[in-house]
Residue frames as a rotation matrix with the C-alpha (Angstrom) as fourth column:
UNK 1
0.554 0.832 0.000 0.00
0.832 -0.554 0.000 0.00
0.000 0.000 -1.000 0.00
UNK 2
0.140 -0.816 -0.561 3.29
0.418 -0.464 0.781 2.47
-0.898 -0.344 0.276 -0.38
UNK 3
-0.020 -0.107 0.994 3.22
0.998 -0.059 0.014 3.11
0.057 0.993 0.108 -3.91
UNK 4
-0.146 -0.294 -0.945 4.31
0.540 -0.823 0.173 6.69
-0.829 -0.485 0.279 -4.14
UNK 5
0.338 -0.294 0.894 3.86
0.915 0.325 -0.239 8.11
-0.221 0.899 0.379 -7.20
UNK 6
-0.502 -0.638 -0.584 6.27
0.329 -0.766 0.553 10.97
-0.800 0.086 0.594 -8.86
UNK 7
-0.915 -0.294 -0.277 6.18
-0.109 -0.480 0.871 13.33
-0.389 0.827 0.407 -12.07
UNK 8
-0.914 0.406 0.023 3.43
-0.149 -0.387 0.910 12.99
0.378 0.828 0.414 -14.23
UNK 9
0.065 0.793 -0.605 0.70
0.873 0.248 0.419 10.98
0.483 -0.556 -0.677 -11.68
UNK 10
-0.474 -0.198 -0.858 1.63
0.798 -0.508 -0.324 13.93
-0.372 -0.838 0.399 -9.54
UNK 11
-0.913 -0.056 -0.403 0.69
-0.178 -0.836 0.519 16.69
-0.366 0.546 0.753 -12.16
UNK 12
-0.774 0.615 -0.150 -2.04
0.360 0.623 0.694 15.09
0.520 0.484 -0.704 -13.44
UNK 13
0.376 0.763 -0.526 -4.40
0.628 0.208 0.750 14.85
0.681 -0.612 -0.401 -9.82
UNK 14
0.079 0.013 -0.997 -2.78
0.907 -0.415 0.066 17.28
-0.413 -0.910 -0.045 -7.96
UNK 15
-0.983 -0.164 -0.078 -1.73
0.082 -0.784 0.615 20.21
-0.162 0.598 0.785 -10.82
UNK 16
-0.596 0.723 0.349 -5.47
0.281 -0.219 0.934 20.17
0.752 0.655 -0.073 -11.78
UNK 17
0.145 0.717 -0.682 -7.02
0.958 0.072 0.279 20.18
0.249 -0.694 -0.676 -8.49
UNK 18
-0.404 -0.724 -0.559 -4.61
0.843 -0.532 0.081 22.82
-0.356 -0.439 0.825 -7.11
UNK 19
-0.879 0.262 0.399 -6.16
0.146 -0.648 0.748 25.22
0.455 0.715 0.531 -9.92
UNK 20
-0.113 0.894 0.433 -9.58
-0.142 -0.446 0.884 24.92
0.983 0.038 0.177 -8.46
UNK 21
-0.799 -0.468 -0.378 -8.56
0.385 0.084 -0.919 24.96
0.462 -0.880 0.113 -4.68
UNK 22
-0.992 0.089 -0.089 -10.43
0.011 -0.644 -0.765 27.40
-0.125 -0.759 0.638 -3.97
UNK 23
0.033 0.882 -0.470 -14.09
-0.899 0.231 0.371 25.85
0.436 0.411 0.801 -5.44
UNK 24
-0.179 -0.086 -0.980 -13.28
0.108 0.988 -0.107 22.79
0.978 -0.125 -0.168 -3.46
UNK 25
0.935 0.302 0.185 -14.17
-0.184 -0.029 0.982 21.73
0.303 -0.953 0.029 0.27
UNK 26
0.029 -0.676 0.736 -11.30
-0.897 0.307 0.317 20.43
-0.441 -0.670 -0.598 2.78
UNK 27
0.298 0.216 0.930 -12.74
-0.305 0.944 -0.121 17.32
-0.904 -0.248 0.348 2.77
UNK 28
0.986 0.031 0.163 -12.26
0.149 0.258 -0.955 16.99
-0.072 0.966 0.250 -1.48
UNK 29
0.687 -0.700 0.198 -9.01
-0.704 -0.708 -0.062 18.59
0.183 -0.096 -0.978 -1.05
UNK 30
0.103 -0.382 0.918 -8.00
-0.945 0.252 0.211 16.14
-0.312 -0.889 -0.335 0.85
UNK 31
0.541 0.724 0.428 -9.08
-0.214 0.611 -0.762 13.39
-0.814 0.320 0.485 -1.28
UNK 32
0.956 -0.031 0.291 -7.84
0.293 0.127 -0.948 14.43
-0.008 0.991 0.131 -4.60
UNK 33
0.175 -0.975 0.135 -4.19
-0.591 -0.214 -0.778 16.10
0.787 0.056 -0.614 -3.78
UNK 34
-0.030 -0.672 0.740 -3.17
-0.878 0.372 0.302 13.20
-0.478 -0.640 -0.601 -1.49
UNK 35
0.026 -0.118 -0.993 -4.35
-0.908 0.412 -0.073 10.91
0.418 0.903 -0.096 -3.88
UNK 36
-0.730 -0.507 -0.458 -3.31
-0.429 0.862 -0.271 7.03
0.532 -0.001 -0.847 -3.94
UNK 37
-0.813 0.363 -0.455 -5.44
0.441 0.894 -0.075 5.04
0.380 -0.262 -0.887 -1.06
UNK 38
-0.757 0.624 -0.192 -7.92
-0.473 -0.727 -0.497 7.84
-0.450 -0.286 0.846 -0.70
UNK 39
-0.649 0.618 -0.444 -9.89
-0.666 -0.179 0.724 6.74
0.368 0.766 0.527 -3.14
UNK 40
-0.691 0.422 -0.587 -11.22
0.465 0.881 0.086 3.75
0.553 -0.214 -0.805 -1.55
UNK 41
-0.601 0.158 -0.784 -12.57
0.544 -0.637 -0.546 6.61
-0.586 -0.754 0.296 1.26
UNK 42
-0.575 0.469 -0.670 -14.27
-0.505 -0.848 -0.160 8.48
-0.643 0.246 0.725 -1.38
UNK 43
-0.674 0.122 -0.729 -14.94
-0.734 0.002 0.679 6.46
0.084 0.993 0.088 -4.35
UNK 44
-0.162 0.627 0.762 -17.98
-0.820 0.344 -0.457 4.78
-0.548 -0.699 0.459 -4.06
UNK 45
0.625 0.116 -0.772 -17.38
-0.723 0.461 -0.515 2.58
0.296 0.880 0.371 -7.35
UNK 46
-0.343 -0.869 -0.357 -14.19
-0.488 0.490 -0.722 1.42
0.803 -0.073 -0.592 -5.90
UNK 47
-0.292 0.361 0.886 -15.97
-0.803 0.410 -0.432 0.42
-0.519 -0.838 0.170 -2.29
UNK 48
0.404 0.908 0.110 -17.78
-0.830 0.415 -0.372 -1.84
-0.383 0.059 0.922 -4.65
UNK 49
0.347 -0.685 -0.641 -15.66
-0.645 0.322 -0.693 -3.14
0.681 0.654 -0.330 -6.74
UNK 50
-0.293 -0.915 0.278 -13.90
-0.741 0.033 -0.671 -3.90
0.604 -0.403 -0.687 -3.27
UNK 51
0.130 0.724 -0.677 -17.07
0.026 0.681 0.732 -5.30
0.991 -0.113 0.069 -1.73
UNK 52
-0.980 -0.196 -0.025 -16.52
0.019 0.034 -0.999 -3.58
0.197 -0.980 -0.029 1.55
UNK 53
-0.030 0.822 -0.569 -19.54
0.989 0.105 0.100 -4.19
0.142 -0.560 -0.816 4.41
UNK 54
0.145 0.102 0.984 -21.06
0.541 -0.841 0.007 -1.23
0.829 0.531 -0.177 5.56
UNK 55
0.872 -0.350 -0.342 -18.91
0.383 0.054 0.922 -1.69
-0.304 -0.935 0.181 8.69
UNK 56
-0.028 -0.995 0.097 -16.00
0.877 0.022 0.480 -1.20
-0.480 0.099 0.872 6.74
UNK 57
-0.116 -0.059 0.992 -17.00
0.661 -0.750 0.033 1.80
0.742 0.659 0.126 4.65
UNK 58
0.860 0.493 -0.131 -18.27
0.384 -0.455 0.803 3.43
0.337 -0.741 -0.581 8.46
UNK 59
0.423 -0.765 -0.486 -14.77
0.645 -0.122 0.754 2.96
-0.636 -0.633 0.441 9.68
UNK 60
-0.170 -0.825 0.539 -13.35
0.981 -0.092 0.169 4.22
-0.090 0.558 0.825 6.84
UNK 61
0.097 0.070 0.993 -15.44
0.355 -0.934 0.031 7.46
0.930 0.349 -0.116 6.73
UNK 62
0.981 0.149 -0.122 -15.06
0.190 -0.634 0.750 8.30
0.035 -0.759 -0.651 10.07
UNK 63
0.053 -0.965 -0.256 -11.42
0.865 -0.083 0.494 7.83
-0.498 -0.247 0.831 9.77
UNK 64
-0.171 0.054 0.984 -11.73
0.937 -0.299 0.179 10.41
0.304 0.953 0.000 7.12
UNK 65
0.757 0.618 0.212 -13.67
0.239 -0.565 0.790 12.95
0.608 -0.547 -0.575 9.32
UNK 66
0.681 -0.568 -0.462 -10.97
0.639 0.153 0.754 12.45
-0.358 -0.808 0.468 11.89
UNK 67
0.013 -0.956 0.294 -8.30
0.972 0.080 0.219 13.80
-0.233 0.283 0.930 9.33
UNK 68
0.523 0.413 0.746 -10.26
0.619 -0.785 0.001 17.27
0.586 0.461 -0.666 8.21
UNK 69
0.710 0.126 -0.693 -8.91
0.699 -0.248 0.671 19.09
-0.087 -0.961 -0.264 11.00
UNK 70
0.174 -0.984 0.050 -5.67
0.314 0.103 0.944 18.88
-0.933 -0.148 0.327 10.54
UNK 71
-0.454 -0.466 0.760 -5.92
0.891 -0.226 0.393 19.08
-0.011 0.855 0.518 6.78
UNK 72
0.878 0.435 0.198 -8.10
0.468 -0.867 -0.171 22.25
0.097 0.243 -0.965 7.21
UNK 73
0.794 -0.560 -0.236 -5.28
-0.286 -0.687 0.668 24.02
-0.536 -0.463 -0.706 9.23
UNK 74
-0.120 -0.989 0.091 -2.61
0.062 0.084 0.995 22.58
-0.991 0.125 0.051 6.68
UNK 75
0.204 0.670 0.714 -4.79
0.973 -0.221 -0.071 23.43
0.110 0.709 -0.697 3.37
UNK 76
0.990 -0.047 -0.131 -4.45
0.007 -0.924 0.383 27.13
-0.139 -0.381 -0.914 5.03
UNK 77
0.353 -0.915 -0.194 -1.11
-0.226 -0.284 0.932 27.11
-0.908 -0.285 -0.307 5.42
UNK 78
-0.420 -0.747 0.515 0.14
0.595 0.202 0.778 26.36
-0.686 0.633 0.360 1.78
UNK 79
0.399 0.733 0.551 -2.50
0.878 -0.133 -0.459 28.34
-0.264 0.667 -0.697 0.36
UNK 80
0.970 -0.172 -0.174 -0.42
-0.219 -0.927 -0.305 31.55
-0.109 0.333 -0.936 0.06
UNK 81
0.108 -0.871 0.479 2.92
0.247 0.491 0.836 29.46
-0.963 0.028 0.268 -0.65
UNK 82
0.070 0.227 -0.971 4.41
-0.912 -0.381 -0.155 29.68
-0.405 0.896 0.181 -3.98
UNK 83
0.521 0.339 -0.783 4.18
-0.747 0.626 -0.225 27.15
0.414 0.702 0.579 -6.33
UNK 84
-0.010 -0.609 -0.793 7.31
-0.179 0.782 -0.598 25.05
0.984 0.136 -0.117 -5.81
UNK 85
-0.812 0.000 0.584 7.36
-0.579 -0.133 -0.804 25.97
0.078 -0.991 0.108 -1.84
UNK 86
0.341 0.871 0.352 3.49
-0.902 0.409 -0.138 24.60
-0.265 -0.271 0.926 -2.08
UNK 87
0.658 0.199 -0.726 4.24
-0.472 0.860 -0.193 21.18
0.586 0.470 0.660 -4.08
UNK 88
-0.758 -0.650 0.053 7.32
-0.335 0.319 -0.887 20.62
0.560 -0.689 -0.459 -1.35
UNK 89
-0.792 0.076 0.606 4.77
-0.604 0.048 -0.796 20.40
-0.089 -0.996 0.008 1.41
UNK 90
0.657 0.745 -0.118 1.80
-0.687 0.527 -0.499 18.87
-0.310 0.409 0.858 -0.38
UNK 91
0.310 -0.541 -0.782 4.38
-0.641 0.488 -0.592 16.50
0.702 0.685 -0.196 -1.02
UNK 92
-0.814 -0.567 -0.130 5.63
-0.218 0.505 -0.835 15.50
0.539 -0.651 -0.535 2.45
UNK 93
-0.582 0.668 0.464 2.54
-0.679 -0.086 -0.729 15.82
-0.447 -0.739 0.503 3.72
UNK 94
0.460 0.553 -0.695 0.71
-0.760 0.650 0.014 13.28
0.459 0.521 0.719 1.06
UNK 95
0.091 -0.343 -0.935 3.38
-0.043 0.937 -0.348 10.56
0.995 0.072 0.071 2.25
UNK 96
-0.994 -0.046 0.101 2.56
-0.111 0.350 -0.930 11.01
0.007 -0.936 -0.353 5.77
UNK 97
-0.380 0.888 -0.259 -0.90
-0.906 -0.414 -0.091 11.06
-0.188 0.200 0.962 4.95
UNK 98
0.408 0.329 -0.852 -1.13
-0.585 0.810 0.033 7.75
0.701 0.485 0.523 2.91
UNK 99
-0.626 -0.513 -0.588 1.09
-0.091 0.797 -0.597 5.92
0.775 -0.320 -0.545 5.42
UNK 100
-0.835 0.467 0.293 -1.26
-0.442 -0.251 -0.861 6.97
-0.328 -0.848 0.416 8.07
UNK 101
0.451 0.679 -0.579 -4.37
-0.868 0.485 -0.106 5.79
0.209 0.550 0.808 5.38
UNK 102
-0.042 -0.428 -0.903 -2.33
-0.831 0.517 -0.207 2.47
0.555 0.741 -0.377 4.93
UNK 103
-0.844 -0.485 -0.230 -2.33
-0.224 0.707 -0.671 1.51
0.488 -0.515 -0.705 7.99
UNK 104
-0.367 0.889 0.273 -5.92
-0.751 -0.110 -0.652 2.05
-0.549 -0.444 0.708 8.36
UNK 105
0.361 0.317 -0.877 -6.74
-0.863 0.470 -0.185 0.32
0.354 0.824 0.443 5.15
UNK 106
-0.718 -0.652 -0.245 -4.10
-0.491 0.723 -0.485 -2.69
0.494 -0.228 -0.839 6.86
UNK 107
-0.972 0.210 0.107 -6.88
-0.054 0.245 -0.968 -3.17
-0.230 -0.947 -0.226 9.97
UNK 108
-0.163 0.982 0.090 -10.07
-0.672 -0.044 -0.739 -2.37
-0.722 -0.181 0.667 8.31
UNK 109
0.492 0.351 -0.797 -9.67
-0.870 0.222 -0.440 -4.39
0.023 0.910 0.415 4.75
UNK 110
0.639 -0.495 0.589 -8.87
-0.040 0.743 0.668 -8.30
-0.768 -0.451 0.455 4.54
UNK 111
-0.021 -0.985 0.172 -6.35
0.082 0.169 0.982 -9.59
-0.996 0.035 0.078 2.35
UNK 112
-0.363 0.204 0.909 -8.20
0.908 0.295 0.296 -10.00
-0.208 0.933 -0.293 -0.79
UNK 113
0.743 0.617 0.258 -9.48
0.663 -0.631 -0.403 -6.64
-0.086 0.471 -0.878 -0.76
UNK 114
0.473 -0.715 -0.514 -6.01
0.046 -0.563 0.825 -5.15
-0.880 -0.414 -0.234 0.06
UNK 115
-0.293 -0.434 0.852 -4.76
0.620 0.592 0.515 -7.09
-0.728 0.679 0.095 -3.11
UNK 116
0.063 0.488 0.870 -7.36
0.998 -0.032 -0.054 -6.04
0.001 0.872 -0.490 -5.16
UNK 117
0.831 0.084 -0.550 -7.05
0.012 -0.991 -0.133 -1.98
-0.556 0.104 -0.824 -3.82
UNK 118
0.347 -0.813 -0.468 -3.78
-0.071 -0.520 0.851 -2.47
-0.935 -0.262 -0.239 -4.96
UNK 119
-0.682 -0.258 0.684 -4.18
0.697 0.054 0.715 -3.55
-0.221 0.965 0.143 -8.53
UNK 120
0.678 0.630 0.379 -6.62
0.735 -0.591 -0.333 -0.37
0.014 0.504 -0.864 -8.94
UNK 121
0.749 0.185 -0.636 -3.87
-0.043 -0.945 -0.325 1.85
-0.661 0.271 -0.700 -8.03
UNK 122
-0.487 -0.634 0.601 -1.49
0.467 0.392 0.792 -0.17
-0.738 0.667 0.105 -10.34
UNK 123
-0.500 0.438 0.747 -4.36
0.863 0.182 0.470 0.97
0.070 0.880 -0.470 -13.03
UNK 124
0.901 0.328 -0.285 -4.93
0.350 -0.936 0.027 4.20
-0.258 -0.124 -0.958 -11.84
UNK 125
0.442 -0.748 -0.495 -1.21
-0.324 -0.648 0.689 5.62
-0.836 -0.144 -0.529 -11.46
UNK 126
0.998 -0.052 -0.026 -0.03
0.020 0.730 -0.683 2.94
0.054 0.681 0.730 -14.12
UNK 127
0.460 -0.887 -0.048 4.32
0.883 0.451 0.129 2.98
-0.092 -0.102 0.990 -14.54
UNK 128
0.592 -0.086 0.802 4.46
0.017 -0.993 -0.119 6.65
0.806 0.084 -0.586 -14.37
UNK 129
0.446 -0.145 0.883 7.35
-0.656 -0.724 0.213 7.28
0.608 -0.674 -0.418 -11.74
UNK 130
0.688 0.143 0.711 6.60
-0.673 0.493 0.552 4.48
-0.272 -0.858 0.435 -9.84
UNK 131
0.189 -0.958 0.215 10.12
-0.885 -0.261 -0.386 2.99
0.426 -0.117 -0.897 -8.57
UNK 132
-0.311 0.244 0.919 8.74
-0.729 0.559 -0.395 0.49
-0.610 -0.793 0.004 -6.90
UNK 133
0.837 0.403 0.370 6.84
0.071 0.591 -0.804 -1.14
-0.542 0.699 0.466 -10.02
UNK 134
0.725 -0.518 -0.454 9.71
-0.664 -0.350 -0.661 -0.45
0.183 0.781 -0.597 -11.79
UNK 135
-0.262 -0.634 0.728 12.09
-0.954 0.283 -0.098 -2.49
-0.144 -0.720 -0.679 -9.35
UNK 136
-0.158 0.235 0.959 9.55
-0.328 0.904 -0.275 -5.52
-0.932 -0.358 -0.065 -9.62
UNK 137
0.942 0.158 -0.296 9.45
-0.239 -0.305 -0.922 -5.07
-0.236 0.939 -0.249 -13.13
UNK 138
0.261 -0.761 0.594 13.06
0.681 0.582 0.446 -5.58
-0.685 0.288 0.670 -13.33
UNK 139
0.942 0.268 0.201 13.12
0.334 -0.800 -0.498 -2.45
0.028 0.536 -0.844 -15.33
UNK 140
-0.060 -0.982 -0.177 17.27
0.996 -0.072 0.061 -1.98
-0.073 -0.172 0.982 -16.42
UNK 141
-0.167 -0.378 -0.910 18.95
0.364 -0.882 0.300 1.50
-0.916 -0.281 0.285 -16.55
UNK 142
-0.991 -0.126 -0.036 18.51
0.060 -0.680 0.731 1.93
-0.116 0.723 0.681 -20.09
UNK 143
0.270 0.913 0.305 14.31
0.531 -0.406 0.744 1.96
0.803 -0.039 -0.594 -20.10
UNK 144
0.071 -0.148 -0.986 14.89
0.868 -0.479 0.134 4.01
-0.492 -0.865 0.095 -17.04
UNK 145
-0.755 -0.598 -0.271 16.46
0.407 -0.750 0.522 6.55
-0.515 0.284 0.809 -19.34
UNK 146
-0.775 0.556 0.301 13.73
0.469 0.185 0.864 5.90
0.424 0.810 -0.404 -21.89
UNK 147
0.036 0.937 -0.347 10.72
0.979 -0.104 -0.178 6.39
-0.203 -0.333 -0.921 -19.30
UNK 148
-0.173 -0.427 -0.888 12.57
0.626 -0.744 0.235 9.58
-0.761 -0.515 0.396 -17.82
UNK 149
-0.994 -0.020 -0.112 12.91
-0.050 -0.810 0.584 11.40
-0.102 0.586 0.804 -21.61
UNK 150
-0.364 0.917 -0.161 8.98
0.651 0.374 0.661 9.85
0.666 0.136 -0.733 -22.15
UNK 151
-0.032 0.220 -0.975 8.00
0.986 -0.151 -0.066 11.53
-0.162 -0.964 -0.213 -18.79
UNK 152
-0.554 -0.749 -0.362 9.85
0.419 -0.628 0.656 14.97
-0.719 0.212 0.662 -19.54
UNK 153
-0.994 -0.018 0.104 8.47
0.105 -0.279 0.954 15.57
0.012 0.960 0.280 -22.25
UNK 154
-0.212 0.899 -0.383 4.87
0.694 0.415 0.589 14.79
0.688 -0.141 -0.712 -21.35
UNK 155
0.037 0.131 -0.991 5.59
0.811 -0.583 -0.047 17.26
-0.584 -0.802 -0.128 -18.20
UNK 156
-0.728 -0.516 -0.450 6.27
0.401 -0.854 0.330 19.71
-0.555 0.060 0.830 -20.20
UNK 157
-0.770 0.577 0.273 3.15
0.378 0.066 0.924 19.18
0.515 0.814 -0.269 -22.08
UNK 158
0.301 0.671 -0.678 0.85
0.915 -0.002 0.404 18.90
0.269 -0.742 -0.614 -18.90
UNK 159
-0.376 -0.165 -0.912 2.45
0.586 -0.804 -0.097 22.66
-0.718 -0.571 0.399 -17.69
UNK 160
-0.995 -0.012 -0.096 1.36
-0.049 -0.789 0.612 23.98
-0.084 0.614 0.785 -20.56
UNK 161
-0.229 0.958 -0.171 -2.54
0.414 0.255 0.874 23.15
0.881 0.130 -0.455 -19.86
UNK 162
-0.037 -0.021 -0.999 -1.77
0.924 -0.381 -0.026 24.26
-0.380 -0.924 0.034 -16.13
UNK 163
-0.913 -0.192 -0.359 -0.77
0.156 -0.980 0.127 27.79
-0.376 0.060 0.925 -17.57
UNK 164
-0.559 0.702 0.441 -4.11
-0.026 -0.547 0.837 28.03
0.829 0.457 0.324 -19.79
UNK 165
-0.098 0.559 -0.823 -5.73
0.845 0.484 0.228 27.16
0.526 -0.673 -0.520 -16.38
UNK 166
0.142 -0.059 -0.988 -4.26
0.897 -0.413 0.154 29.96
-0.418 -0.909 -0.006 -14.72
UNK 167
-0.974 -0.153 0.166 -5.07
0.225 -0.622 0.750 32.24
-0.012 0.768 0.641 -17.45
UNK 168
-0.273 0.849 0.451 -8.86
-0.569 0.236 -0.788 31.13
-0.776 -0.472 0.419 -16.66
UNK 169
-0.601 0.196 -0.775 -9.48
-0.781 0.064 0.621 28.42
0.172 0.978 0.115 -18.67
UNK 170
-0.204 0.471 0.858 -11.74
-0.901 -0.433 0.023 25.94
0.382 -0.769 0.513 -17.73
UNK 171
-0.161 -0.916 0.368 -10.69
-0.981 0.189 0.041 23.16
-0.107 -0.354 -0.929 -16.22
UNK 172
0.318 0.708 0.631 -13.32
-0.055 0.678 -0.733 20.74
-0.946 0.198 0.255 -16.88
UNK 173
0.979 0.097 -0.179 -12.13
-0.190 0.121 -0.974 21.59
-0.073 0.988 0.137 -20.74
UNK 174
0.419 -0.885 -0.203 -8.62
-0.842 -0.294 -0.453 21.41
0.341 0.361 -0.868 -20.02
UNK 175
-0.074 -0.665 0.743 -8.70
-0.720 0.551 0.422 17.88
-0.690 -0.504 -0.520 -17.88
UNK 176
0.900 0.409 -0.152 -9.50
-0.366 0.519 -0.772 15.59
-0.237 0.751 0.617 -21.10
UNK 177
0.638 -0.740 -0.211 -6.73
-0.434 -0.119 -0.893 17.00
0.636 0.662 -0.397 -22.81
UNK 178
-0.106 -0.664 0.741 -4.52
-0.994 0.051 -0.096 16.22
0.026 -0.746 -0.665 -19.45
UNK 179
0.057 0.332 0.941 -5.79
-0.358 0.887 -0.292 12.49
-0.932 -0.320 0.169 -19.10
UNK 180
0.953 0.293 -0.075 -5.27
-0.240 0.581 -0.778 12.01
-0.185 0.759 0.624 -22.61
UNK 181
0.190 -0.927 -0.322 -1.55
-0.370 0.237 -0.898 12.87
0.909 0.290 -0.298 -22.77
UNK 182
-0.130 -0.312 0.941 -1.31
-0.911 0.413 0.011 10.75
-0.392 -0.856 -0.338 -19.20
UNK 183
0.623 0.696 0.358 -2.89
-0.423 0.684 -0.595 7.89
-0.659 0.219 0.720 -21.40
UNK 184
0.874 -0.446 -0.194 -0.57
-0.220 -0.007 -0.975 8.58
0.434 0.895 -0.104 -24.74
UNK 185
0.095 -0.977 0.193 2.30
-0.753 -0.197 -0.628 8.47
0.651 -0.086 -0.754 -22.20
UNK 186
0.221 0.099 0.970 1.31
-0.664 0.744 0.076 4.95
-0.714 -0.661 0.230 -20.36
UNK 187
0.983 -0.160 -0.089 0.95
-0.027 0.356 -0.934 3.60
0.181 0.921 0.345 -24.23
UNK 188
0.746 -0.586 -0.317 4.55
-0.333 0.084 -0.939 4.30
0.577 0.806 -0.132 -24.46
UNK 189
0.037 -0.259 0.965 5.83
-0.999 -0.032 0.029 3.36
0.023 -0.965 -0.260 -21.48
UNK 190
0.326 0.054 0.944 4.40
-0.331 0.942 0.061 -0.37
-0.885 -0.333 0.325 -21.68
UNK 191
0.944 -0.071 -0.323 5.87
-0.290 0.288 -0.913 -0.27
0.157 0.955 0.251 -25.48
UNK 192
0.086 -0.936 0.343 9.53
-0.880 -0.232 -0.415 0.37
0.467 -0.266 -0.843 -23.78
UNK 193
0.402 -0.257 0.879 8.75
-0.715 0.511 0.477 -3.02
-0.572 -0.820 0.021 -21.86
UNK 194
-0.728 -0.610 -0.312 9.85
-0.636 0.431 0.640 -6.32
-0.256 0.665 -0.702 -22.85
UNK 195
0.024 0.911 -0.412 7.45
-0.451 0.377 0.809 -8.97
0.892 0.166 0.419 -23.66
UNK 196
-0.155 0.138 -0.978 8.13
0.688 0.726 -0.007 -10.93
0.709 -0.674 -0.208 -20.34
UNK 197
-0.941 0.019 -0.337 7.85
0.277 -0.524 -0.805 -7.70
-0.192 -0.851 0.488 -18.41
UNK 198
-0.618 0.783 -0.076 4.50
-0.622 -0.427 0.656 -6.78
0.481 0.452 0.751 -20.39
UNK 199
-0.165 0.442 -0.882 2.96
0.246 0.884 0.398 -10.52
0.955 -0.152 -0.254 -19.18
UNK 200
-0.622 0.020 -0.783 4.16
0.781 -0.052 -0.622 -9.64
-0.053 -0.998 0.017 -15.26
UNK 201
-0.985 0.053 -0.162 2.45
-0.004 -0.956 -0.292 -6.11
-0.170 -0.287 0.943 -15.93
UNK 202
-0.360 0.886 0.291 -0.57
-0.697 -0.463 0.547 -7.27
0.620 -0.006 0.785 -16.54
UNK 203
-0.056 0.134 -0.989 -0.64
0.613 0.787 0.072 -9.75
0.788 -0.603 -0.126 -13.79
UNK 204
-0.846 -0.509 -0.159 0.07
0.469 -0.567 -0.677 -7.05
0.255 -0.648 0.718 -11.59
UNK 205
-0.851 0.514 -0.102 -3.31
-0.523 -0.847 0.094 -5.39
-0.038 0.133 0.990 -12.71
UNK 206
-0.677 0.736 -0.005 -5.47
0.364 0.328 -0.872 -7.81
-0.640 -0.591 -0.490 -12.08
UNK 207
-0.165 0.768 0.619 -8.60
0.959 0.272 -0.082 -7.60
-0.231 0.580 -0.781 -13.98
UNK 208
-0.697 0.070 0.714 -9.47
0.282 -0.888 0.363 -4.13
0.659 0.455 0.599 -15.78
UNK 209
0.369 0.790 -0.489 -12.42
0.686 -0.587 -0.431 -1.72
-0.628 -0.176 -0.758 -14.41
UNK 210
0.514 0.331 0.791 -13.66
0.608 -0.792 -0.063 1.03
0.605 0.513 -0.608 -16.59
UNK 211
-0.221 -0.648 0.729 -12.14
0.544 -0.702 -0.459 3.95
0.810 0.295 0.507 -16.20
UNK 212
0.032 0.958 0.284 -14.57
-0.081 -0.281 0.956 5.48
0.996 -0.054 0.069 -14.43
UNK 213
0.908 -0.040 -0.417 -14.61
0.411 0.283 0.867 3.57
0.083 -0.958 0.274 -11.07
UNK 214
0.099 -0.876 -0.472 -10.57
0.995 0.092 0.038 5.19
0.010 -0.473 0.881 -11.12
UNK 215
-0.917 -0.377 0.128 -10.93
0.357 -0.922 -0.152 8.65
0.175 -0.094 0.980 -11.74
UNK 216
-0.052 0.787 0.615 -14.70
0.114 -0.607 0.787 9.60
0.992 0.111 -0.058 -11.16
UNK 217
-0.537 -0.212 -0.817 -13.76
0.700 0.428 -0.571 10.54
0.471 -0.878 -0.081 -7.52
């Protein structure tokens, strides 16, 4: 339940939210720019999928509830950061966040549903970044290099949709375009694999779900 993800997962769900901060609650805030095992907490597609009781979805929203506080009074505090100064702390603070989620998710979900949260975010975040998948993957130094220019390049795409954002464009018209070049740049990613690393990667993922149940959060 550690899966961290960098660069482009990072831009993606937190570069888009970030834009409409201030049209969001805490509570959504919280959700979308910590990302990773949140979703189970919010997404009510994914509860299903997961087949939690409605003991387990209780625990899980109160844990939720529990956390607002804190993120109100740390929501405040980055809101008048600048950019890079903000994504530093929204950064440490996401990975104390999820580890703190993880271990909730450890006590309330059994094994099979742990499994299964974890091939959704395999298929949410997909080989963007992630060091870890990349490690079990067997992934040598030269695709490394590969991902890295892949990535790069893609970031540099995804800032340029941020800027029309913060020009006032509107963001609903501008995530498509974002989620498409996050898509075009997973495509090339699993091209860079080998065929025996392509076979483990979709073992890893576990059956598909629609789209839908991963990003309608």
């Amino acid at each position: 339940m550690k899966r961290l993800t960098a660069g482009v997962g990072v831009l993606v769900f937190v570069g888009l939210v970030c834009a409409q901060a201030a049209a969001q609650s805490t509570r959504e805030k919280l959700v979308h720019d910590v990302g990773g095992p949140f979703l189970v907490v919010r997404n009510d597609k994914v509860q299903e999928e997961l087949k939690l009781t409605k003991e387990q979805k209780e625990k899980l929203e109160q844990y939720l509830k529990d956390l607002l506080p804190d993120a109100t009074k740390f929501f405040e505090k980055i809101n008048s950061l600048k950019p890079e100064e903000r994504k530093k702390e929204l950064g440490a603070y996401r990975q104390k966040a999820q580890e703190k989620l993880a271990a909730a998710l450890k006590e309330t979900l059994n094994e099979d549903q742990r499994k299964r949260l974890g091939q959704l975010e395999l298929q949410k975040e997909g080989l963007v970044g992630n060091g870890e998948v990349w490690k079990d993957l067997k992934v040598t130094d030269e695709q490394r290099k590969q991902f890295m220019a892949e990535v790069q390049q893609t970031e540099k795409k995804i800032a340029l949709q941020m800027e029309e954002i913060h020009k006032g464009a509107n963001p609903d018209e501008i995530r498509p375009k974002v989620m498409k070049l996050r898509a075009d740049l997973q495509g090339k990613l699993e091209d860079l694999l080998t065929d025996a690393q392509k076979k483990q990667w979709k073992e890893m993922l576990g059956k598909p779900v629609d789209e839908s149940v991963l990003f309608d959060l």
